[in-house]
Backbone as CSV, one residue per row, in Angstrom:
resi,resn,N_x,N_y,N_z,CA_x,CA_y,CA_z,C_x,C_y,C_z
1,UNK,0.834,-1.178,0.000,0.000,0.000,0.000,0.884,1.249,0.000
2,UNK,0.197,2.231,-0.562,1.403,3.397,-1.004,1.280,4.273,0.317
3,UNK,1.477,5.180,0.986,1.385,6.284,1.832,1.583,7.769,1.225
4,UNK,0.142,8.476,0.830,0.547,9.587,0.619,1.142,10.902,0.482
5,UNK,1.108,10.607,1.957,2.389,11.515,2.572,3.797,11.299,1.920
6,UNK,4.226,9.964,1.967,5.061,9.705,1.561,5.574,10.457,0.377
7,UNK,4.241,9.702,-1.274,4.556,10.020,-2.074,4.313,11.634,-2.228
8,UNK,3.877,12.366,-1.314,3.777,14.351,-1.794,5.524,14.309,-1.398
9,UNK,6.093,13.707,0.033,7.521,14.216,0.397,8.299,13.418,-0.704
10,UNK,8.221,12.481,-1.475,9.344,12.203,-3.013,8.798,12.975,-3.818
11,UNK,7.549,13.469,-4.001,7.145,14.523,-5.500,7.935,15.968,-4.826
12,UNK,8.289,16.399,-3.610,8.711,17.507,-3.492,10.053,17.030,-3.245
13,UNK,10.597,16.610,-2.748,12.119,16.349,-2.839,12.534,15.960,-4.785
14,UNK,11.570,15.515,-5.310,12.219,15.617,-6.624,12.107,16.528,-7.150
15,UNK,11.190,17.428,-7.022,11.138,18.955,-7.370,12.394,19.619,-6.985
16,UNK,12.764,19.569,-5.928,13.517,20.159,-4.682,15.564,19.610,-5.522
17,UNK,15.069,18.367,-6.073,16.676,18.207,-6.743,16.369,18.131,-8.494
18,UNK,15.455,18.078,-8.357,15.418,18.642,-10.575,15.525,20.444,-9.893
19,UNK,14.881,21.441,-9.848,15.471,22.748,-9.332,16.567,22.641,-8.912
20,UNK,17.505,21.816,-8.082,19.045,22.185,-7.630,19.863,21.349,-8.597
21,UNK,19.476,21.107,-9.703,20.491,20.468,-10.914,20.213,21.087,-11.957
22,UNK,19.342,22.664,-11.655,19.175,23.377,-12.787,18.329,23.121,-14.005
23,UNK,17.248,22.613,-13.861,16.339,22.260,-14.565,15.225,22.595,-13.968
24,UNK,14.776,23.792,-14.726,13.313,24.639,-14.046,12.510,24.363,-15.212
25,UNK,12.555,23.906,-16.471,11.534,24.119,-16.976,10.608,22.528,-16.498
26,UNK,9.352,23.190,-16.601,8.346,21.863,-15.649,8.412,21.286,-15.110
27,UNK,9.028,21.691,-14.024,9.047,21.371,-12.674,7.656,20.797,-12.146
28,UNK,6.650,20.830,-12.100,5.336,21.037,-11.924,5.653,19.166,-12.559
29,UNK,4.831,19.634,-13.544,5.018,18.089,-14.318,6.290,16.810,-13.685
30,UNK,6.977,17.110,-13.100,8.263,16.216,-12.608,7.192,15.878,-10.946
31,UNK,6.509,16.770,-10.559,6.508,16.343,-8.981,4.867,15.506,-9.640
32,UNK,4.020,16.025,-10.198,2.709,15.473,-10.827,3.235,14.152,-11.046
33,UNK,3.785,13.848,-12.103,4.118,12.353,-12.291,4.887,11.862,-11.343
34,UNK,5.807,11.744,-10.680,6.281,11.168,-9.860,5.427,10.883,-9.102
35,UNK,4.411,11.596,-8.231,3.759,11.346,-7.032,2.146,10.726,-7.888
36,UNK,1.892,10.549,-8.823,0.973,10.228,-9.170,1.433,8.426,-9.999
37,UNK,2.622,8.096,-10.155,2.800,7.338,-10.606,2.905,6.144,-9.584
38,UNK,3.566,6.668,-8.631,3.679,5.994,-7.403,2.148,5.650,-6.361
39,UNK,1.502,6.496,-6.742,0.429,6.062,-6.179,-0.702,5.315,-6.722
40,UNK,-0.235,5.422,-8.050,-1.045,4.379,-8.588,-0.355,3.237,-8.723
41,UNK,0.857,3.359,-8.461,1.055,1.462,-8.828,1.118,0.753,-7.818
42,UNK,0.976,0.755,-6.695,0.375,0.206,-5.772,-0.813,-0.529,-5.943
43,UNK,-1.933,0.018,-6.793,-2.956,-0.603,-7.556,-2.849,-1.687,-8.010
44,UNK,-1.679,-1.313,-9.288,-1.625,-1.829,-10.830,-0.344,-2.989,-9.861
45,UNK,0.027,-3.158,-8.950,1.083,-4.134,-8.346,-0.293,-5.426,-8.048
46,UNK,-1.187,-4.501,-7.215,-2.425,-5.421,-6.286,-2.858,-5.827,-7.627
47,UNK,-3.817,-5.616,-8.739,-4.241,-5.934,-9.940,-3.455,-7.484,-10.456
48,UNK,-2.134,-7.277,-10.362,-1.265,-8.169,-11.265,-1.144,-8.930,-10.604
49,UNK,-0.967,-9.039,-9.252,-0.228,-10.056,-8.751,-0.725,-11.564,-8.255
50,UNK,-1.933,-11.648,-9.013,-2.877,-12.683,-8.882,-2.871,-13.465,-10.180
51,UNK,-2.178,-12.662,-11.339,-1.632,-13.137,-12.638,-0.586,-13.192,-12.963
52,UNK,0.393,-12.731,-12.413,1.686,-12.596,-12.924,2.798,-12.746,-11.331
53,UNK,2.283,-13.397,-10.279,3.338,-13.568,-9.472,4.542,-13.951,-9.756
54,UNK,5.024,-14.459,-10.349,6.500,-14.945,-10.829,7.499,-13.404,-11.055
55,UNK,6.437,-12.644,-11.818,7.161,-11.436,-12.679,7.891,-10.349,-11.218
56,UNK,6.865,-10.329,-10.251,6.954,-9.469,-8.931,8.447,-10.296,-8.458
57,UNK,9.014,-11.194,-8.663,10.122,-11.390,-7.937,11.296,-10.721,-8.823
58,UNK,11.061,-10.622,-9.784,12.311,-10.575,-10.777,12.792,-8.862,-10.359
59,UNK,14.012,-8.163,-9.874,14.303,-7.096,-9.761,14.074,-5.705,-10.550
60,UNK,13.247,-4.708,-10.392,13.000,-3.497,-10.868,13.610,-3.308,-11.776
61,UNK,15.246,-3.129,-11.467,16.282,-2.786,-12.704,16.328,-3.463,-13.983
62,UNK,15.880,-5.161,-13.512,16.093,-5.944,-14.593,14.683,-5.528,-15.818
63,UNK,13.801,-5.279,-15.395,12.648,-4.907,-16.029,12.838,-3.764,-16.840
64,UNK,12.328,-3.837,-18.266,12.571,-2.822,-19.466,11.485,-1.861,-19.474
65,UNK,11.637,-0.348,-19.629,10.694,0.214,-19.394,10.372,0.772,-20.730
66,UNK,8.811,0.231,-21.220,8.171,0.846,-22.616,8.886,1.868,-22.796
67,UNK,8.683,2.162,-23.971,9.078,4.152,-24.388,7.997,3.815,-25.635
68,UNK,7.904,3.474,-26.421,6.991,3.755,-27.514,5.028,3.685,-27.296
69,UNK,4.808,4.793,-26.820,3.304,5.359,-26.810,2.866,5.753,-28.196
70,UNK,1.802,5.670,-27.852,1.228,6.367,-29.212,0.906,7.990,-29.060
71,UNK,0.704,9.357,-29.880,0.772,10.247,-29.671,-0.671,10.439,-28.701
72,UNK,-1.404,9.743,-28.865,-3.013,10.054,-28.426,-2.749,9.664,-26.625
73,UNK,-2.151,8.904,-26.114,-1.806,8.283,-25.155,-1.248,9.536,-24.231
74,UNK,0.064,9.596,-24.965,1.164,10.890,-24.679,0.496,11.983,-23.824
75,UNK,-0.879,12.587,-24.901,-0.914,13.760,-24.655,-2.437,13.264,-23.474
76,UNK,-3.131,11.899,-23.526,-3.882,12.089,-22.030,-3.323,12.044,-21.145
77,UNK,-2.176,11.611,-21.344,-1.600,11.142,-20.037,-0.677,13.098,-19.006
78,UNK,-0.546,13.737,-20.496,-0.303,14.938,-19.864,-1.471,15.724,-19.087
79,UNK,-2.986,15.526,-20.452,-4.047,16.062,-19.905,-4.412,15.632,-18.248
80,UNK,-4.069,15.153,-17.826,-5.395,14.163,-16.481,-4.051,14.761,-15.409
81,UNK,-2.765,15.210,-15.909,-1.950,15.708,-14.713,-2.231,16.633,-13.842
82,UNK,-3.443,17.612,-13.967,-3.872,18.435,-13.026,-5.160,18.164,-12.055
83,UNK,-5.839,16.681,-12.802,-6.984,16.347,-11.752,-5.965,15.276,-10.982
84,UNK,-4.899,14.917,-11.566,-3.826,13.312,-10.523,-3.293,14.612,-9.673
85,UNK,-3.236,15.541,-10.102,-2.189,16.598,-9.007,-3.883,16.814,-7.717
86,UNK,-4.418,17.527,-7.943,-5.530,17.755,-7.199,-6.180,16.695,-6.237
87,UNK,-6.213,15.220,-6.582,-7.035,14.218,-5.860,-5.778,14.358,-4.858
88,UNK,-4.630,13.864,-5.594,-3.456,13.743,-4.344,-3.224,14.672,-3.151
89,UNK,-3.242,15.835,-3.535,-2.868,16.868,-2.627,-4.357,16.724,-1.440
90,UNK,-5.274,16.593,-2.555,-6.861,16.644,-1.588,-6.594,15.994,-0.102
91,UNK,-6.098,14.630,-0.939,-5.813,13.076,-0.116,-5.109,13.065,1.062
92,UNK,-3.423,14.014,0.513,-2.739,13.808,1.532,-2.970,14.885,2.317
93,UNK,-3.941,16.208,2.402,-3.984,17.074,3.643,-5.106,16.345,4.290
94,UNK,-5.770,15.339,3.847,-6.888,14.918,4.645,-6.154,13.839,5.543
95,UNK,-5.416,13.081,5.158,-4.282,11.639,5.602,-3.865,12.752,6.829
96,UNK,-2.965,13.844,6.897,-2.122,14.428,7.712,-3.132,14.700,8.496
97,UNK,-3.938,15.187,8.412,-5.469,15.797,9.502,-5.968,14.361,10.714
98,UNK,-5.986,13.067,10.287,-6.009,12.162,10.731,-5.348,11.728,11.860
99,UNK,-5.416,11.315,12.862,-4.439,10.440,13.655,-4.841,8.877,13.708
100,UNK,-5.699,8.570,13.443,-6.178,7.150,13.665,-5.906,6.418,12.199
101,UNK,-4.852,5.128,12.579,-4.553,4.791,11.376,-4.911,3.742,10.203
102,UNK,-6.389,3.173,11.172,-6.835,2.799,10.023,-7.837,4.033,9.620
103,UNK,-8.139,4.573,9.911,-9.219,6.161,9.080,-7.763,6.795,8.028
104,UNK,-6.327,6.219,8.067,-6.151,7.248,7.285,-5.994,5.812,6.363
105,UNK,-5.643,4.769,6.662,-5.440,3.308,5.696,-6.928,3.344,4.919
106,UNK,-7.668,3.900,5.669,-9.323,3.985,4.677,-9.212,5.310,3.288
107,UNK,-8.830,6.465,3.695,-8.387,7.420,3.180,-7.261,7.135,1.510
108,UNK,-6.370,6.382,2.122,-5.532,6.035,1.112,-6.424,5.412,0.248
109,UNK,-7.079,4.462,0.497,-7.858,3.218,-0.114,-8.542,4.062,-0.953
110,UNK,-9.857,5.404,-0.761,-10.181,6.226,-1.528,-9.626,7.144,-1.930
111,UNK,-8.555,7.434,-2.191,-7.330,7.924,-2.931,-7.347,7.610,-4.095
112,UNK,-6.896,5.878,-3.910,-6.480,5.118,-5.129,-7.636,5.353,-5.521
113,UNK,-8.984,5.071,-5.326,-9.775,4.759,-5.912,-9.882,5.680,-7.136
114,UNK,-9.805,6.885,-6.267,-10.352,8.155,-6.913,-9.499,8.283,-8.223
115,UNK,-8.132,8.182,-7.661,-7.004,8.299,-8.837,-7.142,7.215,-10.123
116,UNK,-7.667,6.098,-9.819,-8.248,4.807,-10.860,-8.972,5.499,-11.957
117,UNK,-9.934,6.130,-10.932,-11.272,6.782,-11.502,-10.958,7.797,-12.822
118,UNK,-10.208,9.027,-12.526,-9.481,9.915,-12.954,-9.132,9.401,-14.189
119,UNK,-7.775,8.477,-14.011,-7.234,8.059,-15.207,-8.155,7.134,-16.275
120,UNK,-9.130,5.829,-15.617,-10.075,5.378,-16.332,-10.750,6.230,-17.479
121,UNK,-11.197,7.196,-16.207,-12.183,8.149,-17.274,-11.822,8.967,-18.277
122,UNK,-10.343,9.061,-18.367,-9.482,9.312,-19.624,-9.121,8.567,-20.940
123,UNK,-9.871,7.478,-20.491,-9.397,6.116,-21.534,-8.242,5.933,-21.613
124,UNK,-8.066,5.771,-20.227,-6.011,4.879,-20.274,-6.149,4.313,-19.392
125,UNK,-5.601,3.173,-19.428,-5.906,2.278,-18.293,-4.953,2.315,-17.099
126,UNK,-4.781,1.958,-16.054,-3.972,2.057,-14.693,-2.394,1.370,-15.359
127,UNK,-2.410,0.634,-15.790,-1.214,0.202,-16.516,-0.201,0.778,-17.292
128,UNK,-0.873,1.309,-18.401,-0.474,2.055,-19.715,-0.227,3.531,-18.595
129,UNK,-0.931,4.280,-18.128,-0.782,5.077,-17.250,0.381,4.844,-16.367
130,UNK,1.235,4.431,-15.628,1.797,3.859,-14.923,3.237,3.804,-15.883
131,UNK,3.044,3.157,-16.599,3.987,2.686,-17.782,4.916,3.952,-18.591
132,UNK,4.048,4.818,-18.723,4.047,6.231,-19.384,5.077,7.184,-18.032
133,UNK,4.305,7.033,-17.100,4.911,7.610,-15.927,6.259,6.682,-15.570
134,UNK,6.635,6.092,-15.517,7.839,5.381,-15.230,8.549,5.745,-16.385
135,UNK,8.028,5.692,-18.024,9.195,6.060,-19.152,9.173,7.389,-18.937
136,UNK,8.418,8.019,-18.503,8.812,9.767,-18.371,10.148,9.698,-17.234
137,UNK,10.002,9.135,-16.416,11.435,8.987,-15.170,12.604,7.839,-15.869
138,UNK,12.762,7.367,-16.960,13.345,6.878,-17.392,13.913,7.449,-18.771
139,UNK,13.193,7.731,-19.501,13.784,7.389,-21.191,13.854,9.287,-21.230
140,UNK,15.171,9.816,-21.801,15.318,11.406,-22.159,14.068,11.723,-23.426
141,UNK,13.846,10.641,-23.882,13.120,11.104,-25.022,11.704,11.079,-24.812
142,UNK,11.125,10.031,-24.378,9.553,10.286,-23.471,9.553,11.485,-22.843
143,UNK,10.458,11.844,-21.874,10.597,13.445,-20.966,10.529,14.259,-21.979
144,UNK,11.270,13.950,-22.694,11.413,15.312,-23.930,9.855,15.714,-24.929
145,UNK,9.302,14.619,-24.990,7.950,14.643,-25.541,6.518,15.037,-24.577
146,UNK,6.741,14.226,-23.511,5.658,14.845,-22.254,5.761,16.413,-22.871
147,UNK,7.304,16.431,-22.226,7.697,18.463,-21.729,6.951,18.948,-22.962
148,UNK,7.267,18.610,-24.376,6.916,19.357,-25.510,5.305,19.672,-25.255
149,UNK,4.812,18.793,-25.005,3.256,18.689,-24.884,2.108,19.156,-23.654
150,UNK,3.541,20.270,-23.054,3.177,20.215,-21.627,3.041,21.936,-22.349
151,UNK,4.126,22.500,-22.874,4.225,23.874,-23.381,3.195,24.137,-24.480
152,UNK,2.702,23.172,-25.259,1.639,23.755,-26.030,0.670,24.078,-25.701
């Protein structure tokens, strides 16, 4: 299960070192996907792992990360970055407001949901979504195409 909190303090610490390595343009977009990618695959981990247990052992690194989207993909996956920015932030000032920890383990739970919801209703699935967000933190050239599509 993901912890929101968590993922807002890696979307701002990666903000916090893309800004101190001199890279300001979309900044915004770097903390959006990061913290939205991470919180959905927590999902897309629970989803799979009732089909594909074998694959969950094999190491992160060893695993190849897509880069070839289609342009239609590309640009939902940029569109839906300001309702994945909004549910999250919603999520995690409500999580921090909490002290009781299953009310905030309930909280998370409608998080994901919400965030499922979001991307579903974009016609991309939790996967392909996910997938996109990991080649944006991986491949210079996915980043380079998001960013393009982020300025138009």
């Amino acid at each position: 299960m993901v912890d929101l909190q968590h993922v807002q303090r890696r979307g701002m610490m990666a903000c916090k070192l893309n800004l101190n390595g001199g890279r300001r343009m979309n900044n915004w977009i770097s903390t959006i996907v990061l913290s939205g990618a991470l919180a959905l695959s927590g999902t897309a981990l629970a989803q799979q792992s009732g089909t594909s247990q074998g694959s969950m052992n094999q190491p992160q690194a060893a695993q190849e990360v897509k880069t070839d989207f289609e342009e239609k993909e590309l640009k939902t996956f940029v569109e839906i970055q300001k309702d994945i920015g909004e549910v999250r932030n919603e999520y995690a000032q409500k999580i921090q407001a909490v002290e009781d920890q299953e009310e905030a383990q309930a909280l998370q739970e409608e998080a994901r949901d919400e965030l499922i919801g979001v991307v579903e209703n974009a016609d991309l699935s939790v996967e392909k979504y996910n997938q996109i967000a990991q080649a944006y933190q991986a491949s210079p050239e996915v980043r380079k195409k998001v960013n393009e599509m982020v300025q138009q």
